[in-house]
TIDO-939179 format. One line per field, with one value per residue: chain; residue in three letters; x, y, z of N, C-alpha, C in turn; residue number from 1. Coordinates in Angstrom, 3 decimals. Example, Ala and Ser with C-alpha at 12.3 -4.5 7.8 and 13.67 -1.06 7.14 Angstrom:
2
unit = [A:A]
code = [ALA:SER]
n_X = [13.190:12.850]
n_Y = [-5.690:-2.250]
n_Z = [7.800:7.080]
ca_X = [12.300:13.670]
ca_Y = [-4.500:-1.060]
ca_Z = [7.800:7.140]
c_X = [13.200:12.900]
c_Y = [-3.300:0.030]
c_Z = [7.800:7.870]
pos = [1:2]
***
This chain:
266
unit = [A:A:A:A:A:A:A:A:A:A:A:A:A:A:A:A:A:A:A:A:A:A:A:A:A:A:A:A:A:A:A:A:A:A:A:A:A:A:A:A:A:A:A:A:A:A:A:A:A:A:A:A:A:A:A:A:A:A:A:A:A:A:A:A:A:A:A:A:A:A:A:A:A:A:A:A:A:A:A:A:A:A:A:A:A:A:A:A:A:A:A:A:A:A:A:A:A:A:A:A:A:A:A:A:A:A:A:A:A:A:A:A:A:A:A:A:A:A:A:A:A:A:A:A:A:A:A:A:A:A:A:A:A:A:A:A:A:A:A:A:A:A:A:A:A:A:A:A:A:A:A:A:A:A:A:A:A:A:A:A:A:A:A:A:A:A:A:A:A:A:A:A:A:A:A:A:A:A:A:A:A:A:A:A:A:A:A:A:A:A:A:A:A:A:A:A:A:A:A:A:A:A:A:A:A:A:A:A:A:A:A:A:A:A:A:A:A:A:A:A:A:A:A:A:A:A:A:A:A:A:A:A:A:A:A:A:A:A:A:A:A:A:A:A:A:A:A:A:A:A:A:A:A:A:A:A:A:A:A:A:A:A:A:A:A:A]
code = [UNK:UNK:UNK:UNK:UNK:UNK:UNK:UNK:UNK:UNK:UNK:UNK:UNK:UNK:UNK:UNK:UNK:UNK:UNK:UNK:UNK:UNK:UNK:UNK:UNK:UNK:UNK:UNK:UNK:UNK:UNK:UNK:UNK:UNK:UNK:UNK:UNK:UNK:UNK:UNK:UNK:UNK:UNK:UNK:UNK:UNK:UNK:UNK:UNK:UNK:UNK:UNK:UNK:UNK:UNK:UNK:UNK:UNK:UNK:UNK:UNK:UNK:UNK:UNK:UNK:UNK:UNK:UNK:UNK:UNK:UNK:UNK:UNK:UNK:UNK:UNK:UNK:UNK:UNK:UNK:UNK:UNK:UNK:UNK:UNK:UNK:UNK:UNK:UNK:UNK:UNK:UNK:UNK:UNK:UNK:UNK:UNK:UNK:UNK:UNK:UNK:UNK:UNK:UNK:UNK:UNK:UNK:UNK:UNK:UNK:UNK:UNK:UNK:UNK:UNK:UNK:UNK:UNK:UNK:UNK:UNK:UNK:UNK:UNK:UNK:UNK:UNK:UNK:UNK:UNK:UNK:UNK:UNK:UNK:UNK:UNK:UNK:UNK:UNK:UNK:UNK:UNK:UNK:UNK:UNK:UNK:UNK:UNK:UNK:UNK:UNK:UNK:UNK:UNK:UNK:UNK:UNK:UNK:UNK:UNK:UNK:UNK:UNK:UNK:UNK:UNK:UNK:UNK:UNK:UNK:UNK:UNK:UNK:UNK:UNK:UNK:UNK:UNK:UNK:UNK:UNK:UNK:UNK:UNK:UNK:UNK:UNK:UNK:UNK:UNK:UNK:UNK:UNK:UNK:UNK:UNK:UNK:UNK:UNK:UNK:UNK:UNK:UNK:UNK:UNK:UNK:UNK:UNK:UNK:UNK:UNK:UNK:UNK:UNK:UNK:UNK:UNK:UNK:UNK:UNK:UNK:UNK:UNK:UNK:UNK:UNK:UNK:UNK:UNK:UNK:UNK:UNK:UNK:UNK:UNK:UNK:UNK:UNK:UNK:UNK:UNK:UNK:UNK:UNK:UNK:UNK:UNK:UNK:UNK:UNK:UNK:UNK:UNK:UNK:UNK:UNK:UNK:UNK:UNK:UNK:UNK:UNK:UNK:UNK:UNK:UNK]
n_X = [97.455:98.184:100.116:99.675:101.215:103.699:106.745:106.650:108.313:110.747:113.721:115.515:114.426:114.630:115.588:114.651:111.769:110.304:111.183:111.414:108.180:107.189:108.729:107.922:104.915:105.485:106.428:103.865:102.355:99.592:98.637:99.270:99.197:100.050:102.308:101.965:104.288:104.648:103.698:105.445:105.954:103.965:102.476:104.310:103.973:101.089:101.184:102.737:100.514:98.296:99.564:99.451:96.637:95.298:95.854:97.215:97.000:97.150:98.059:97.807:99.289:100.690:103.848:104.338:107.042:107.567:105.737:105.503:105.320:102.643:100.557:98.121:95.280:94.618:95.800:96.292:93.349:92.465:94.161:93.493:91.013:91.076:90.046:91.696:92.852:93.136:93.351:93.865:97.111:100.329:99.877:99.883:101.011:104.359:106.868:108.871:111.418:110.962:111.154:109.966:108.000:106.017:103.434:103.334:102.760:100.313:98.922:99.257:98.257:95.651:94.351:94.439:92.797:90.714:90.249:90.302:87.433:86.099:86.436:85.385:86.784:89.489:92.476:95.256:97.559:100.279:101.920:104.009:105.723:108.272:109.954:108.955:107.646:104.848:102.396:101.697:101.907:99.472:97.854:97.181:96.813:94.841:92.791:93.256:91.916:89.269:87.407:86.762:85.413:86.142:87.496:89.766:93.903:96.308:99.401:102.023:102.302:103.751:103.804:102.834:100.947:98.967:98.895:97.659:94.867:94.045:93.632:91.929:89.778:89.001:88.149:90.062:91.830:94.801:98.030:100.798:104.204:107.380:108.405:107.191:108.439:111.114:113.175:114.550:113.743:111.284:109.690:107.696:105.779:104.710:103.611:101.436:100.401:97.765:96.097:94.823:92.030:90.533:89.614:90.356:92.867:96.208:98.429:101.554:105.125:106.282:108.205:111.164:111.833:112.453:113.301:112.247:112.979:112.885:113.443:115.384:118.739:120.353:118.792:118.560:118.785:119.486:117.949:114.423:111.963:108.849:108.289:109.177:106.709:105.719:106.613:106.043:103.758:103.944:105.015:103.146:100.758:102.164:101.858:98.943:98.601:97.584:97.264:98.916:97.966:94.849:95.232:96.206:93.466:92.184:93.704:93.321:90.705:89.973:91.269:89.453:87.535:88.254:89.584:87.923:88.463:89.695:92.207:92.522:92.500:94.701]
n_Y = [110.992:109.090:108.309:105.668:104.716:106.236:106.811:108.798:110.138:108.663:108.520:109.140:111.168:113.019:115.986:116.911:117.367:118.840:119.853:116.609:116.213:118.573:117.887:115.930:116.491:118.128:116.185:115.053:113.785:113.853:113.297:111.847:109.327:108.924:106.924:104.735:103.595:103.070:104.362:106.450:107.202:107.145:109.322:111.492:111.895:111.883:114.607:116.085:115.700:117.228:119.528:119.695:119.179:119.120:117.658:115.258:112.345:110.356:107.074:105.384:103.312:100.404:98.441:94.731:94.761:96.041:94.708:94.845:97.478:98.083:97.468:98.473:99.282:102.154:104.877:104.709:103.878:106.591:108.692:107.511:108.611:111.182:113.013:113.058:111.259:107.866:105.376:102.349:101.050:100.749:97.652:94.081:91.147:89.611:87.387:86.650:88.538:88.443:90.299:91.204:88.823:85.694:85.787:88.196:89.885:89.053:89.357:92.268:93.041:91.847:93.848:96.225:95.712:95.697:98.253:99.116:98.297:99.113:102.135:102.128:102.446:101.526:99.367:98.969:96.739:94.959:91.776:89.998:86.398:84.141:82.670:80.395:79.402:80.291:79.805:79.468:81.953:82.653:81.035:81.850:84.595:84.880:83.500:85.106:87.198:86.985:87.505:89.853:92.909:94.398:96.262:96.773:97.436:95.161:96.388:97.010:94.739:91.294:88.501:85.110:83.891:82.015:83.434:85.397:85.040:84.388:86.460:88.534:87.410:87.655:90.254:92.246:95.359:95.626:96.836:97.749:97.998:99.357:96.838:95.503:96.175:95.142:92.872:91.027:89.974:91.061:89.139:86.987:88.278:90.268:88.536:88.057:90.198:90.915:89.501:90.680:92.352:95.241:97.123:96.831:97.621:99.540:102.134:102.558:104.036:103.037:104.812:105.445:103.523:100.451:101.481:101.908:99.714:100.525:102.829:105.740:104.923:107.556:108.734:107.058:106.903:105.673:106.031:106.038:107.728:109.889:111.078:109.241:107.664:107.659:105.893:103.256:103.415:103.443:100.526:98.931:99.694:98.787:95.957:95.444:95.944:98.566:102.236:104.551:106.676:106.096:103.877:105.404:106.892:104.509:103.975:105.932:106.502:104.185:104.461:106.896:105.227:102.943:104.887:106.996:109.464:112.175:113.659:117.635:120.091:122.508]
n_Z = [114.343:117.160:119.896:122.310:123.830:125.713:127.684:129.150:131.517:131.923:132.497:130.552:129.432:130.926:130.834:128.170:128.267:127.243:124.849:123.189:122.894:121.310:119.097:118.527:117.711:115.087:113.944:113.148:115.396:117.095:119.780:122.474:125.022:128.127:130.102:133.141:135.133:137.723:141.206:141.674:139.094:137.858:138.873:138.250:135.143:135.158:135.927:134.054:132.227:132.769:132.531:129.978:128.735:126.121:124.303:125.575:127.916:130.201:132.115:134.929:137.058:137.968:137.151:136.259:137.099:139.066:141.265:143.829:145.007:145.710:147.604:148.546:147.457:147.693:147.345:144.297:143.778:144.677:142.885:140.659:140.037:138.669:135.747:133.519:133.869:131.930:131.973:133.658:135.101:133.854:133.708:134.756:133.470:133.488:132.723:131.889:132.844:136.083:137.842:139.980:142.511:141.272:142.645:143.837:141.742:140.700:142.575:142.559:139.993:140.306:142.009:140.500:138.285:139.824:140.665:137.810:137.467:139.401:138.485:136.220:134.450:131.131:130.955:130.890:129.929:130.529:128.962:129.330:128.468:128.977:126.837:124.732:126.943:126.728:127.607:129.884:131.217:129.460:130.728:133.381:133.103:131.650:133.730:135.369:134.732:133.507:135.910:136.394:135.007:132.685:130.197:127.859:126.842:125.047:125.459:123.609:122.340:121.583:121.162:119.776:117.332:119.137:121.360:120.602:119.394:121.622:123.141:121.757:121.825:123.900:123.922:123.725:122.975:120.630:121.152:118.732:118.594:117.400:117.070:115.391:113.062:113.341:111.136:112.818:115.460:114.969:112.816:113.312:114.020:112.633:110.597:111.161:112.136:110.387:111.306:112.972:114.126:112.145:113.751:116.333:117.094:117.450:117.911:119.206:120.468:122.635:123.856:125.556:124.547:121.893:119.058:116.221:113.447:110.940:110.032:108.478:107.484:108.518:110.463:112.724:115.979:119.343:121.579:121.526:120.415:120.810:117.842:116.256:115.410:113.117:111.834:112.864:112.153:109.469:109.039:110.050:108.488:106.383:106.617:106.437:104.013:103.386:103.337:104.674:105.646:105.753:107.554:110.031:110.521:111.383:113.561:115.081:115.888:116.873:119.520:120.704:120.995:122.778:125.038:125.251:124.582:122.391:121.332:121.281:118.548:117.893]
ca_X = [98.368:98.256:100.913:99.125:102.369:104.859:106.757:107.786:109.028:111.904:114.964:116.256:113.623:114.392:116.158:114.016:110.500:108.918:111.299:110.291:106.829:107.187:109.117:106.555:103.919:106.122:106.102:102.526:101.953:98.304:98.196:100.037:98.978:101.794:102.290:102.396:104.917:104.962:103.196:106.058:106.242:102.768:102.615:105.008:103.166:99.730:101.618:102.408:99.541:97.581:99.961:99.352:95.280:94.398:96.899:97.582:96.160:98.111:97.747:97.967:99.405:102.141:104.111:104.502:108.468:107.746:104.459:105.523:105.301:101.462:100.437:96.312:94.650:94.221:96.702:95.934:92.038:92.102:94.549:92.962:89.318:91.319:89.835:92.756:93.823:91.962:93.539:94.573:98.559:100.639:99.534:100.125:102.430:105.833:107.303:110.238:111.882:110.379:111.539:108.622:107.592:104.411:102.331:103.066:102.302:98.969:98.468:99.102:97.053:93.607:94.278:94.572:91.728:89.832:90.149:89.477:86.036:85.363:85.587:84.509:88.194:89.552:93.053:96.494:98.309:101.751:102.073:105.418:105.793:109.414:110.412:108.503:106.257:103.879:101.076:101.644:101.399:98.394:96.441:97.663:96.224:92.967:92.203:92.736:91.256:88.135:86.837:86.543:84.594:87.254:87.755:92.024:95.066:97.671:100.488:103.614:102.149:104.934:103.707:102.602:99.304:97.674:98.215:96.822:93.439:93.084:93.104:91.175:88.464:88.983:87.817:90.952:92.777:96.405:98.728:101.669:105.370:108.410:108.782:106.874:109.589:112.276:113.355:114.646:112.542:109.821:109.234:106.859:104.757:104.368:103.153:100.287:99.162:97.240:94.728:94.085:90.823:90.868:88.522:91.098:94.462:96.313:100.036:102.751:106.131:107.181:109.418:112.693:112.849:111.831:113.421:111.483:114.240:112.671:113.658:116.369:119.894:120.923:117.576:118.682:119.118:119.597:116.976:113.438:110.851:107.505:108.127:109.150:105.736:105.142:107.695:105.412:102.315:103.908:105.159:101.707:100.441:102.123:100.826:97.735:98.531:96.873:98.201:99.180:96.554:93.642:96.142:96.439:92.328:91.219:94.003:92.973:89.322:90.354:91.976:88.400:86.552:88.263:89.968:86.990:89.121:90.456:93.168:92.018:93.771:94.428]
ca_Y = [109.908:108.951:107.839:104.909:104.413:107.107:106.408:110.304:109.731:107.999:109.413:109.047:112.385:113.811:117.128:117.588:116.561:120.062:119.555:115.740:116.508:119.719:117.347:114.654:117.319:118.540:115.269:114.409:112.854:114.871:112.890:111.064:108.776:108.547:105.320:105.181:102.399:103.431:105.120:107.886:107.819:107.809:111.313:112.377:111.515:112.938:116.403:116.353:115.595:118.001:121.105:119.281:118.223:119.074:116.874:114.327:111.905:109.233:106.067:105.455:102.114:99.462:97.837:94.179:94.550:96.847:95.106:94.658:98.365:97.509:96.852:98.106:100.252:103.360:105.574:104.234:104.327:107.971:109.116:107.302:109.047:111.693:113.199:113.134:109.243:107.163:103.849:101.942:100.511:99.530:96.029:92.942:89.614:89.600:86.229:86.815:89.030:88.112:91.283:90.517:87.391:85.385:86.229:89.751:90.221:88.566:90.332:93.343:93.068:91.609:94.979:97.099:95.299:95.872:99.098:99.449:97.935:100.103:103.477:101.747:102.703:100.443:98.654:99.371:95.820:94.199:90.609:89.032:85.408:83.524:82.226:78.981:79.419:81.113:79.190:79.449:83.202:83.095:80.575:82.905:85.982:84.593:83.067:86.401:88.675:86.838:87.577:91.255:93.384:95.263:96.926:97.140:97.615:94.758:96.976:96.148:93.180:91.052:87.236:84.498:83.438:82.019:84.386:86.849:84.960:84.207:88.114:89.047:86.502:88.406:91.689:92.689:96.027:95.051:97.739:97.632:99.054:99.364:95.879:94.845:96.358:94.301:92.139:89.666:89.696:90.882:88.648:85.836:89.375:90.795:87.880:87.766:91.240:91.018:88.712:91.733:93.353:96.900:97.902:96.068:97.816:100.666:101.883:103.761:103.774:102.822:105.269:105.800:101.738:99.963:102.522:101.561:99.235:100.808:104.557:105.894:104.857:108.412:109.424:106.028:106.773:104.618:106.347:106.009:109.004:109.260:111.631:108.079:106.722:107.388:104.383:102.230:103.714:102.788:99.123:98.314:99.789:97.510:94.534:95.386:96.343:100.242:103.684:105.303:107.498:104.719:103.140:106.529:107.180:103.535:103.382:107.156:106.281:102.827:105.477:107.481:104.128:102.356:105.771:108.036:110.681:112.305:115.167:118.772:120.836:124.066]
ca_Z = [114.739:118.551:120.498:122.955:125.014:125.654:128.365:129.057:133.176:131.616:133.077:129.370:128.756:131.964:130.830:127.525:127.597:126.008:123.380:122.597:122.794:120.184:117.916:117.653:117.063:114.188:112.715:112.861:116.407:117.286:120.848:123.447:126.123:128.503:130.616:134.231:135.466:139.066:141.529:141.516:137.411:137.051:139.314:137.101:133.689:135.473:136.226:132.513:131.224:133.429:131.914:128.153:128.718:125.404:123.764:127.000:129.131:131.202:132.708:136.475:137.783:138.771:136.445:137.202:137.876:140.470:141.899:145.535:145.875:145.492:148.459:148.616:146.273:148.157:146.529:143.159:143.598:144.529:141.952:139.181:139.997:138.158:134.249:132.687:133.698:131.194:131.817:135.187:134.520:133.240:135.244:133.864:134.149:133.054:133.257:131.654:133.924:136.987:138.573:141.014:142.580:140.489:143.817:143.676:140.170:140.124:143.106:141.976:138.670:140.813:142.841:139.707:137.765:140.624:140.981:136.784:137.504:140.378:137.690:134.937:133.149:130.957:131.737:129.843:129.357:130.016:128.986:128.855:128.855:128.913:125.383:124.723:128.287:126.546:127.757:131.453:131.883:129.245:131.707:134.419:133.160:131.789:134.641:136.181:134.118:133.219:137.166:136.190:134.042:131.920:128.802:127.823:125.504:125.461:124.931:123.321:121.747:120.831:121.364:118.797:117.223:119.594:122.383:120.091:118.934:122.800:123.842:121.233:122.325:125.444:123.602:123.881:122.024:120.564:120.994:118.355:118.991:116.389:117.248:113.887:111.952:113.709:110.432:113.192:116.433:114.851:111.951:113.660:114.608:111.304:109.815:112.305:112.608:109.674:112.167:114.084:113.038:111.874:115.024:117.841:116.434:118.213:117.420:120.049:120.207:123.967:123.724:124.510:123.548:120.650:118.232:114.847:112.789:109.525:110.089:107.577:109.108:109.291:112.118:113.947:117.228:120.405:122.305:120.624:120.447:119.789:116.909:114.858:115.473:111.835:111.272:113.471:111.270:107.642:109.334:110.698:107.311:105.399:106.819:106.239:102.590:103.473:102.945:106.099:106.124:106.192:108.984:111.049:111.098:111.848:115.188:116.261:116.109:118.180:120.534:120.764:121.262:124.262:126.110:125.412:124.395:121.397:121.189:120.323:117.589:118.448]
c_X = [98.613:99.320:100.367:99.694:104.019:105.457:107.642:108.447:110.549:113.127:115.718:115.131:113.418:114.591:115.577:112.851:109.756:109.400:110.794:109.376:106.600:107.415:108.274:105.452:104.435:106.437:105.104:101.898:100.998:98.014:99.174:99.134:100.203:101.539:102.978:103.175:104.862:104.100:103.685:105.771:104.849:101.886:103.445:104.447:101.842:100.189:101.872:101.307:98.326:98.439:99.521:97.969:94.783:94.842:97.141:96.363:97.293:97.006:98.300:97.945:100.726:102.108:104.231:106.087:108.640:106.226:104.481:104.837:103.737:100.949:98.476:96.222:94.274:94.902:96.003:94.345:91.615:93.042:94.000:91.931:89.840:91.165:90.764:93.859:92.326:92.105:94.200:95.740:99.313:100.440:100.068:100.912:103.615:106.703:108.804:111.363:112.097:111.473:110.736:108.404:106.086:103.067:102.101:102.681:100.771:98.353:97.948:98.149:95.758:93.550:94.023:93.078:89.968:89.082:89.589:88.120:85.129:85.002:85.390:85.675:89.219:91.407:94.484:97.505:99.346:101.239:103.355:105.410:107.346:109.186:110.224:107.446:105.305:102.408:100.937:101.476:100.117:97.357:96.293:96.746:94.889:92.523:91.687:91.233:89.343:87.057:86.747:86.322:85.444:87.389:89.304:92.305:95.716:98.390:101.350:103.188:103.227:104.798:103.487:101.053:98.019:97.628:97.259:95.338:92.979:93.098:92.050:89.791:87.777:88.102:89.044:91.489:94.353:96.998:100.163:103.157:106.145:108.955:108.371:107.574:110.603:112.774:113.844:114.340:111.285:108.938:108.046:105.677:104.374:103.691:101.612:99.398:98.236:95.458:93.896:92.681:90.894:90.678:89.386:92.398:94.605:97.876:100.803:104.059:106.978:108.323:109.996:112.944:112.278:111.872:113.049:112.963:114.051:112.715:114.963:117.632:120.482:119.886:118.065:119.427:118.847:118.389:115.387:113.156:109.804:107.329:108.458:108.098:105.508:105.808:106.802:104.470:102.605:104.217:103.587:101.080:100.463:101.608:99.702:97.126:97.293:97.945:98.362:98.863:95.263:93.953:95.563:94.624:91.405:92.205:93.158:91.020:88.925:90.639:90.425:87.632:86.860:88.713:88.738:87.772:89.646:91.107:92.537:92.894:93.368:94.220]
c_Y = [110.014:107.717:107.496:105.075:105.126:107.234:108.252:109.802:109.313:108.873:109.714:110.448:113.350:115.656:118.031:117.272:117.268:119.747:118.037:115.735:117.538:118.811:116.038:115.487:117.689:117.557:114.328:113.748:114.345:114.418:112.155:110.542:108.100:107.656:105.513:104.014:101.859:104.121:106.163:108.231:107.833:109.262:111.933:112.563:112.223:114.462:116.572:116.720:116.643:119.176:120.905:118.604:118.218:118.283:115.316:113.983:110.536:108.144:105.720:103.722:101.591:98.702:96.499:94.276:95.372:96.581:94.901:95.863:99.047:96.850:97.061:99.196:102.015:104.582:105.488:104.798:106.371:109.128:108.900:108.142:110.808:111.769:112.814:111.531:108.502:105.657:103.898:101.144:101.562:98.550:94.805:91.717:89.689:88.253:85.779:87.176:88.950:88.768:91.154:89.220:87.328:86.121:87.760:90.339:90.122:89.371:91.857:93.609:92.607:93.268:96.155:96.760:95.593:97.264:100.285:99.191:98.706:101.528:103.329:102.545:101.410:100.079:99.027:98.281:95.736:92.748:90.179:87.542:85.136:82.870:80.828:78.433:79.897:80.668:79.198:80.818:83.233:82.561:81.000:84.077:85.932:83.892:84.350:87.495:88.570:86.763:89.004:91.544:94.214:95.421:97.027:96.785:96.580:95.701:96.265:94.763:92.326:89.342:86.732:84.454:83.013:82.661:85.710:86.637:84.633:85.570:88.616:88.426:86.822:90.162:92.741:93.655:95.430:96.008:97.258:98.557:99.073:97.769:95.062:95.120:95.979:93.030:90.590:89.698:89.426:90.020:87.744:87.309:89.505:89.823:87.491:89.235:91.255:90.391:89.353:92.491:94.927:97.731:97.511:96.933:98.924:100.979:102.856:103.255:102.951:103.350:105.488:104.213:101.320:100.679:101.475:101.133:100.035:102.117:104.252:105.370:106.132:109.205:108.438:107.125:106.042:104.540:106.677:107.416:109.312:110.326:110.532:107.500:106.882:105.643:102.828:102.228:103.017:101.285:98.168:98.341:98.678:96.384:94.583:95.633:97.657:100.959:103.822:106.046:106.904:104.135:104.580:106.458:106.289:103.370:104.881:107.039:104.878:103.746:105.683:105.643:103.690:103.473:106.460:109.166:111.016:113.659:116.452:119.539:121.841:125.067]
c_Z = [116.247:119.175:121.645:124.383:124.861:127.202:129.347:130.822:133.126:131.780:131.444:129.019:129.848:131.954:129.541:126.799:126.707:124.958:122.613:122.026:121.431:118.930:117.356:117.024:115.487:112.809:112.972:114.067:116.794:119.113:121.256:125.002:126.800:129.651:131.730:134.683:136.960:139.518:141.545:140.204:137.170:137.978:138.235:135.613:133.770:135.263:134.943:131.941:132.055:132.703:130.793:128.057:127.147:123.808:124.296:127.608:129.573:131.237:133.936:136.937:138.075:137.829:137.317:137.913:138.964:141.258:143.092:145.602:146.097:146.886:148.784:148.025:146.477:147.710:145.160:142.793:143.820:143.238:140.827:138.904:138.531:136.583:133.545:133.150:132.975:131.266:133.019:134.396:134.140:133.854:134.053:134.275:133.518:134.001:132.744:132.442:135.357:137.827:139.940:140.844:141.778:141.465:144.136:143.023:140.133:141.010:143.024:140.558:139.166:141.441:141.470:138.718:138.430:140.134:139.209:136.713:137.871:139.561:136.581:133.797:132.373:131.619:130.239:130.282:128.890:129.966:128.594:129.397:128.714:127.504:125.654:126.221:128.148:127.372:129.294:131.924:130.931:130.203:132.781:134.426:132.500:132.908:135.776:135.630:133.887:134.775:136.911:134.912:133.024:130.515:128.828:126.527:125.828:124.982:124.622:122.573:120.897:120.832:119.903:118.724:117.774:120.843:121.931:119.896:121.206:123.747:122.852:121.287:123.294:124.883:123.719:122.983:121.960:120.480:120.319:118.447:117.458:116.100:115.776:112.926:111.896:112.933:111.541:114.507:115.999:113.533:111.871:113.473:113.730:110.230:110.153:112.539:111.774:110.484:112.707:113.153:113.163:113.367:116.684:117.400:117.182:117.724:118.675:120.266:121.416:123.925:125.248:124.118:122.498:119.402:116.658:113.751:111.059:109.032:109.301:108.116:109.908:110.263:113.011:115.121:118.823:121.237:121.160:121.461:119.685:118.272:115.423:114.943:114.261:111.069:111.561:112.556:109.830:108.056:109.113:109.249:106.074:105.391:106.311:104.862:102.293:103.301:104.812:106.323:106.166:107.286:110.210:111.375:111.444:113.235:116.113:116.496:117.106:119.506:121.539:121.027:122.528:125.228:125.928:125.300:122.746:121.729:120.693:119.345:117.893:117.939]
pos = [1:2:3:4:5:6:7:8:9:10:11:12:13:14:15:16:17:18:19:20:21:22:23:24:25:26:27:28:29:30:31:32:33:34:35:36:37:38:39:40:41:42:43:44:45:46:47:48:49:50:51:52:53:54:55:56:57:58:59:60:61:62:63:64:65:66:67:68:69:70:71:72:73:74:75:76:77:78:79:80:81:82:83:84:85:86:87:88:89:90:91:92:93:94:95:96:97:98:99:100:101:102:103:104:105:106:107:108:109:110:111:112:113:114:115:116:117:118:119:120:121:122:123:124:125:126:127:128:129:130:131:132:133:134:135:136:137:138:139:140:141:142:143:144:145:146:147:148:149:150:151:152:153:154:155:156:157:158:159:160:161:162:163:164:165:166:167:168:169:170:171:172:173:174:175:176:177:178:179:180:181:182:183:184:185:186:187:188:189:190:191:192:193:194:195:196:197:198:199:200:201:202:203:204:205:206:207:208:209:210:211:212:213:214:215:216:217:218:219:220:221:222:223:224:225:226:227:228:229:230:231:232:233:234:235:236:237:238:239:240:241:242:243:244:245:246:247:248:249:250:251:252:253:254:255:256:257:258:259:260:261:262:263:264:265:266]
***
């Protein structure tokens, strides 16, 4: 069971990341790919995952709410060249928020796309659109994306039907959060993952948010952790009307297909 998107940097895991990490192992998480947001947080996520290689690997990029600080690839391109980064991002559009201007964003994602082309790594996917704009960041980011050669995860996948058949047209992996267990966000979602094909599917928790609505009430807690990704695993499961052990060895073999990596056991 591999955790896609773990967002360890998160000041919310600042004081006890060994323990985290121990306690997902403890309940079944064999891997973690931890998610770089920033050029500071994804130093921080590398230096992790460089003490934890045989477990760990990161992702090295600029989220879009911080893509001013994106300014040319030179940082980025020489950090990424690094083994142990398997994916450029988090990149992406976020049109919801619009923490960043549109021009910075897109900017920042041709610069990051780029720079996945250049080492032939694939691309670790934000998409947020505004509620009912869906269609203006998708013609946004296919317009982008389809100028580069790229392999990627959407992460977080949380849109409707047809942003989903038009990434997956794209070759696109779907990365799922706790969000499919969200009886009232995630209900449109869950009715839709079933679309996804076995071979495109991926599961992680984005932890510390998106705490899995389908955990007991007395584990709830405020702050997610990827030791509930099993919650994400029986959700996703269900959709698909599988066990959660048929679930677990068709996402960790998705894992091994687009990162080129799998976890070692020790």
């Amino acid at each position: 069971m591999i955790d896609i998107g773990l967002n360890l940097a998160s000041g919310q895991f600042k004081n006890d990341r060994c323990q985290v990490i121990q306690n997902a192992q403890k309940a079944g998480v064999t891997g973690f790919i931890l998610t770089g947001t920033s050029l500071k947080d994804s130093d921080i996520v590398l230096n992790e995952t460089n003490k934890h290689s045989h477990i760990m690997r990161s992702t090295y990029g600029v989220h879009p709410h911080v893509a001013s600080e994106l300014i040319d690839d030179k940082k980025l391109l020489e950090q990424a060249k690094h083994k142990n980064v398997v994916a450029i991002g988090e990149c992406g559009l976020d049109y919801d928020r619009m923490r960043s201007t549109k021009d910075e964003q897109i900017k920042a994602l041709e610069i990051q796309l780029n720079v996945a082309q250049k080492l032939n790594k694939p691309v670790f996917l934000h998409i947020r659109p505004k509620i009912g704009e869906e269609k203006i960041v998708m013609n946004d980011f296919v317009h982008i994306y389809k100028k580069y050669n790229c392999r990627g995860v959407v992460h977080c996948f949380t849109g409707n039907r047809t942003m989903l058949d038009t990434l997956l047209n794209m070759g696109l992996f779907i990365g799922l959060t706790g969000w499919v267990a969200d009886k009232k966000r995630g209900q449109e979602l869950s009715k839709i993952v079933k679309y996804i094909p076995e071979d495109k599917i991926m599961i992680e928790t984005d932890a510390p948010y998106l705490t899995p609505q389908n955990m007991p009430k007395e584990l709830f807690k405020r702050r997610n952790e990827p030791k509930f990704l099993k919650y994400v695993l029986e959700a996703v499961s269900g959709c698909y009307k599988m066990s959660s052990e048929e679930m677990e060895e068709i996402t960790d073999e998705n894992v091994e297909n687009l990162f080129k990596w799998r976890p070692e056991h020790e």
